[in-house]
C-alpha angles and dihedrals in degrees: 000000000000122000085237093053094041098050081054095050099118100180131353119190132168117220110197134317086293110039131045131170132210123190120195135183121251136190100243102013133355131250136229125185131185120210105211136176118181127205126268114261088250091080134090130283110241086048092059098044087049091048086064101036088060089047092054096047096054089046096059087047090062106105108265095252108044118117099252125213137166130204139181143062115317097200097346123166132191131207139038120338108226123226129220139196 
């Protein structure tokens, strides 16, 4: 990270092992992003419900008027696809 962002870095928490959230000051209004990665569709359910719930819940935490991004993979999934006959 760049000393000038990091000198505007206002708050950083991380939420959990899947979502994060940065706020950073801005000159006119200020940003918050959230880093998310949700789970495969090969989990369970209720992981996966719980993954957005919590989402949404950070999301609506954010201040009103923050610029509001979020980043990150939405049912990524990394490694070799396998193939079957």
């Amino acid at each position: 990270m760049s000393n000038r962002i990091r000198n505007n870095v206002i708050a950083f928490e991380p939420v959990n092992e899947r979502i994060s959230k940065i706020r950073i000051k801005g000159k006119f209004q200020n940003m918050t992003l959230i880093t998310a990665h949700a789970p495969t569709e090969e989990k369970e359910e209720r992981e996966k419900e719980g993954f957005y719930e919590t989402l949404e819940k950070e999301y609506e935490r954010i201040p009103k008027f923050d610029t509001k991004i979020i980043l990150g993979g939405m049912n990524a999934q990394i490694g070799r696809e396998e193939f079957h006959e």
